[in-house]
N, C-alpha and C positions, 0 to 999 in steps of 0.2 A: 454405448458399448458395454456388456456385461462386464463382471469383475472377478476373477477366481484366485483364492487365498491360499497361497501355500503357509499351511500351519503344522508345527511338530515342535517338542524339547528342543535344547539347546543342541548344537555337535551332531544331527540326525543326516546331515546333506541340502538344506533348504536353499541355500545363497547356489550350491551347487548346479543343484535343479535348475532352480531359478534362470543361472546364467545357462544353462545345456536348453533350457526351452524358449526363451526370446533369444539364442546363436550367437550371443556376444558375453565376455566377461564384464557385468557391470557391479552386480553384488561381489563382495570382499568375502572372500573362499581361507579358511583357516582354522585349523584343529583347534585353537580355541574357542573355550566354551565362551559365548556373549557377544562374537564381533557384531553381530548385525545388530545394532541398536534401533534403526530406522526401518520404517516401514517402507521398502524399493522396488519401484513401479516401471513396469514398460511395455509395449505392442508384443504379443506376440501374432505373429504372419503364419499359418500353414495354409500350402497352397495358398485358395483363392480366400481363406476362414482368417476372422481377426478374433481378437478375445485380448484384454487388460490384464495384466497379470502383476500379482503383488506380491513381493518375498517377507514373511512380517518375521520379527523378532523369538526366537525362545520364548513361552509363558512358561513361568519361573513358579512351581506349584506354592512355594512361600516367599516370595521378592524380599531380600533382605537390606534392600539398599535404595538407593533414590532411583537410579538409572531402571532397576529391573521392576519396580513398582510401576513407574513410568508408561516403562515399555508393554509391560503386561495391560495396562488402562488404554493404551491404543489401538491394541491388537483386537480387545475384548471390542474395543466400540468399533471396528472395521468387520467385525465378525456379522455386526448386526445389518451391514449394504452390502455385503460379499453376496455372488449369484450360486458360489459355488467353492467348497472347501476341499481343498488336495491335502489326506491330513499324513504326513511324512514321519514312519517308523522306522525303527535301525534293524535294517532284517539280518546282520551283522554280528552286533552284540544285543539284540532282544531288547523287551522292551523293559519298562521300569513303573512305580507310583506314578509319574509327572505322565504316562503317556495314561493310564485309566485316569486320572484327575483333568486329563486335558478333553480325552473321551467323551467323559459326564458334562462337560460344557456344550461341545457341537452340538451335544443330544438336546441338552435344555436351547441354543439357539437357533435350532430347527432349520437348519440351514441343509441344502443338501451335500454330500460327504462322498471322495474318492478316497478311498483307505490306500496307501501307497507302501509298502516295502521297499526303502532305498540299502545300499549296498550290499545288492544281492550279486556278489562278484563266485561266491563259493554254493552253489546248490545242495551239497548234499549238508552241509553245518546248519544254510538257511531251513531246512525243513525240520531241523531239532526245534528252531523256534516259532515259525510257522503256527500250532495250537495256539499261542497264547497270542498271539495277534487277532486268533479269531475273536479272542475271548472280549476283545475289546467293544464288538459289537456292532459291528460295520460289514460284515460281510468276510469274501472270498479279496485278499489283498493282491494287488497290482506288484507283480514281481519285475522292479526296474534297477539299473547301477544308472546313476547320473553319473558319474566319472567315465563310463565306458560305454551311455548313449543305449544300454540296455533296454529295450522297449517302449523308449522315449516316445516310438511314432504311435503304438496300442496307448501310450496314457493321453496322447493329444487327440486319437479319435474317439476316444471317451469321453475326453471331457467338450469338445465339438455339437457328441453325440445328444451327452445332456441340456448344452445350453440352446441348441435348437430345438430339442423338445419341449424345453420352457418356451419356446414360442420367442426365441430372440433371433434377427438378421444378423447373420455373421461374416455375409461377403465383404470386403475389401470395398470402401468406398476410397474414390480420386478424390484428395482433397486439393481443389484447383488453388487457393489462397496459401502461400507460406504461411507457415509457424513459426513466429519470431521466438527464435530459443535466446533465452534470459540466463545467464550462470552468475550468480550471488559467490566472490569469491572474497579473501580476508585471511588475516589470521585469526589463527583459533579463540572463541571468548569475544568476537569484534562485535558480537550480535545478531549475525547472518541471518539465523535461526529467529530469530524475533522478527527481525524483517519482513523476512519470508512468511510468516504468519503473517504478519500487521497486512502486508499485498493482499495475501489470498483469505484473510478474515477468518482464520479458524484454525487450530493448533494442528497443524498439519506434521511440523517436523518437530521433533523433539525438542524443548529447549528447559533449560537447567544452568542454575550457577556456576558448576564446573565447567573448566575449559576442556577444548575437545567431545564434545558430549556427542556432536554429528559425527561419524565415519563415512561412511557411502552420501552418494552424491543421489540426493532427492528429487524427483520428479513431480510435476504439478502443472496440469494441463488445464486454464482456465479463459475464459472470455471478459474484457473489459473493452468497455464501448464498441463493440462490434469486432474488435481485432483479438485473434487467437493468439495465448501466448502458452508457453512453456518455460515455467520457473524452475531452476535447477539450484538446488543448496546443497554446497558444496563443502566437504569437509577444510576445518582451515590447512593451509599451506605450512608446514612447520620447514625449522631451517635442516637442511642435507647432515648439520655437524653430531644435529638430536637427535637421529633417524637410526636405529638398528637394523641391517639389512634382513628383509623379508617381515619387517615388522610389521603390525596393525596400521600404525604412522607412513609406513615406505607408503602401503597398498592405498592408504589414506592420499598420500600426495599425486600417485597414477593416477587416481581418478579424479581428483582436482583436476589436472595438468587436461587430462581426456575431456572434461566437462568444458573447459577452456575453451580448447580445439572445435567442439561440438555446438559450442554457443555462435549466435550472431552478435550479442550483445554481452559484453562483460562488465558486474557492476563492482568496485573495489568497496567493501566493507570497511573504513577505519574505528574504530576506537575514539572518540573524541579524547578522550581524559587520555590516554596512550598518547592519543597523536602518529602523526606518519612516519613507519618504520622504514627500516633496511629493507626487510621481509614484503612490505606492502609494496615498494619498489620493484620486489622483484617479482611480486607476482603480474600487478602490472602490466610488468617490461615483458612477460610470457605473450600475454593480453596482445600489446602492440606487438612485438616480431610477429604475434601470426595474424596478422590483421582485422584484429575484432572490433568493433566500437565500444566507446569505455567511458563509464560514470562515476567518479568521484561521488561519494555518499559519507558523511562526517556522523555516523549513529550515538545514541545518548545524548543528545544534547540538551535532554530534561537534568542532566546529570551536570551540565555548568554552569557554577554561578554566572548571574549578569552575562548570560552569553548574547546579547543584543550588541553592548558595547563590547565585547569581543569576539562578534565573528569576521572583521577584517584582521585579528591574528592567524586567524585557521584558516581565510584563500590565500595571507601570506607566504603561509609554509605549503598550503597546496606548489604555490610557484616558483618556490625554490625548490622542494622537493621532485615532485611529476612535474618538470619544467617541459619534460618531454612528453605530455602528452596534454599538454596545455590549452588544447582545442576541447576540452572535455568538459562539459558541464557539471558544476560543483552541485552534491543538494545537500541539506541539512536534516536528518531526521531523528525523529522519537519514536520506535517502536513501540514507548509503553501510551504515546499519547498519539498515538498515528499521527504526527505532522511531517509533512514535506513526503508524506505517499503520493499523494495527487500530483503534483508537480514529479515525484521521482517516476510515476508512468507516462507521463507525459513527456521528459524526458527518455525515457528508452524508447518512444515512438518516433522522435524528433531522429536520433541518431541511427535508427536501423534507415528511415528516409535519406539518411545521408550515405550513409552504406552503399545502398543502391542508386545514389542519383550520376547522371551523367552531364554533361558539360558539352557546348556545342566546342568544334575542332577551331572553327574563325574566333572565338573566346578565348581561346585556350593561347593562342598566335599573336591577337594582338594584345592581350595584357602581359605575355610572355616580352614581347618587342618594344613596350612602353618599360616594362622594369632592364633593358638592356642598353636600355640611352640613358637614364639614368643610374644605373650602376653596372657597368660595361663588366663581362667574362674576364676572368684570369687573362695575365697575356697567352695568347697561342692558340686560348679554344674558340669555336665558334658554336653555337646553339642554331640551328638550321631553321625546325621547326619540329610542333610537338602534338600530338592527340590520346585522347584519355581512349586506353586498349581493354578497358576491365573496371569490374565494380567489387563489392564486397571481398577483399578493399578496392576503393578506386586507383585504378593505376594510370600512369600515364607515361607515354613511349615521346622521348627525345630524342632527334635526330641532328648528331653533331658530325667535328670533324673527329675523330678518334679521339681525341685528347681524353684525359682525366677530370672527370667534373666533382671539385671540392665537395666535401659534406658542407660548409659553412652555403656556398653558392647553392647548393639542392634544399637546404635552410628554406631561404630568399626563395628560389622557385615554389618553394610549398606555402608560404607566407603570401605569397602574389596570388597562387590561385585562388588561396581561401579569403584575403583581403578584395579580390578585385573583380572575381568570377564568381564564386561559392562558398560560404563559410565551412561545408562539410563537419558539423560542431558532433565531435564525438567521435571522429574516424580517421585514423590514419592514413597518410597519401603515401602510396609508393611509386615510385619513380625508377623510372629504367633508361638506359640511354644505349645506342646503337651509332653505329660510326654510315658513316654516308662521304664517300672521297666525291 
């Protein structure tokens, strides 16, 4: 699938774009200058046409700092596989040095170029500046508002236009096989970003000593042993108490929480040296309420002395702390020495299998009826009989007499399935019950 780069200065409308042409808000939209630090990737669908589309960062004409040096060394090396540069001016307030400095790049990476005009909401102010957009060297510019969907459908059959004529297929392929969606979640600083590289073998998402350095929730569409996955790196989860509303941080935790929801597989990032937070619990505990399957991953652990003889401290605390998701496979990893990659994909194939498996109904009845002679219902209830109604997560429908069936007793029943039927290592069971007079 081809690849098209939205490229401009910082504060031009690119994240805006971005979200108005793949129809969903996933980049992080905000008058400050710098939010998009990550390069954020998704499908864009018209009609029956696909095409890849990437939101990249500000290039910063003199990067003054770690982050925008960075940012500007990934952009420039994405510039050099892009099919196609969407390059985005402020038809607004004009243009500036950074946008002819940005200019003279495209030209030297010979790449082919839609010159775009974003917030052209005012026509008659936009044609004061209009000249000096030409001057840039690109042609007659694409007059659009991404905030008001302004010509959005003229820049999508342009750029359509071009990439068919480069000789690419752009119809809409059925992909019959799922895409096991992977979200790398944690607090901030846990590593995520390392990880996520060490997986996909190549510095994909930003990473740097500072914490918080991810914002937006990264995409990465890759194949390992024949199964298609989808890694998502996800900004870390900070606590509600640190959060300024409408901050970079709120927008930062939406997209966490969305990446969650959107995953089938969620991988908990800890901090070995930190160890397991309040925070880590709760991200989690998001994790299980919505049914996702979940892996414990204990990162840096090139970073603890003699960690041989101590890593039955750290499934310790795994088991006091996420006692509640105790079905979840531990792993142990070193991003800077890739150890326990192999086994941590091997894991998230294990548990997306469990996700989807199902359980015959005569299983489900008689280990149900062997755990009721040996530890009989509350007085008054009776458990009838029971069948798994759903997967991802597994569910399973009990038919009783109305009574109220304890949390402690739905315990026991989830313990009996996975001891006596199916281990399900990695997935939450949910359980429903239903009255039968």
């Amino acid at each position: 699938m081809p690849t098209v780069l939205i490229v401009g200065k910082s504060n031009v409308g690119k994240s805006t774009l971005f979200n108005r042409l793949i129809g969903r808000k996933k980049s992080i939209v905000d008058n400050l200058e710098g939010v998009t630090r990550d390069a954020v990737s998704d499908r864009v669908v018209y009609y029956d046409k696909e095409f890849e589309l990437v939101d990249t960062c500000g290039i910063f004409e003199n990067p003054n700092d770690l982050f925008t040096k960075k940012t500007k060394e990934n952009t420039l090396k994405m510039l050099k596989e892009a099919d196609l540069v969407i390059f985005v001016v402020d038809g607004k307030n004009g243009i500036s040095s950074e946008d002819y400095y940005l200019a003279d790049l495209l030209r030297k990476s010979s790449v082919d170029v839609i010159i775009v005009a974003n917030k052209v909401e005012n026509e008659k102010k936009y044609m004061n500046i209009e000249p000096d957009i030409y001057t840039l060297g690109f042609g007659e510019p694409l007059k659009i508002s991404s905030e008001q969907g302004k010509n959005i459908d003229v820049l999508l059959e342009k750029i359509i236009s071009i990439l068919e004529n480069k000789g690419y297929d752009l119809k809409v392929k059925n992909e019959r096989k799922e895409i096991i969606r992977v979200a790398l979640v944690g607090r901030p600083n846990a590593g995520k970003s390392s990880l996520f590289n060490a997986i996909l073998d190549s510095e994909r998402a930003l990473v740097t000593p500072i914490p918080g350095t991810t914002r937006d929730s990264i995409d990465e569409l890759v194949e390992l042993n024949g199964e298609k996955y989808l890694f998502i790196d996800t900004a870390g989860l900070r606590r509600k108490s640190k959060i300024n509303y409408k901050s970079i941080d709120m927008y930062s935790n939406v997209r966490t929480i969305r990446s969650i929801e959107l995953a089938n597989v969620v991988i908990l990032v800890v901090d070995s040296i930190e160890g397991i937070t309040h925070q880590d619990q709760r991200i989690v505990g998001l994790a299980e309420n919505r049914g996702k399957a979940t892996i414990v991953v204990f990162n840096k652990i090139d970073l603890i002395k003699n960690f041989k003889e101590r890593k039955r401290e750290f499934l310790e605390k795994f088991e006091e702390k996420l006692y509640f998701i105790n079905y979840s496979p531990v792993i142990f990893t070193s991003a800077v020495s890739k150890t326990g990659i192999e086994q941590l994909i091997k894991s998230i194939k294990t548990v997306y299998e469990s996700l989807h498996h199902r359980v015959p109904t005569s299983a489900v009845n008689a280990a149900i009826q062997r755990m009721m002679m040996f530890t009989p219902p509350p007085r008054g209830l009776k458990i009838l009989y029971g069948t798994q109604v759903d997967i991802k997560p597994p569910t399973f429908l009990f038919f009783t007499n109305g009574r109220k069936v304890p949390e402690s007793y739905q315990n026991l029943i989830r313990r009996t399935i996975r001891e006596n039927i199916y281990p399900f290592i990695g997935t939450p069971l949910f359980l429903k019950f239903k009255s039968r007079h």
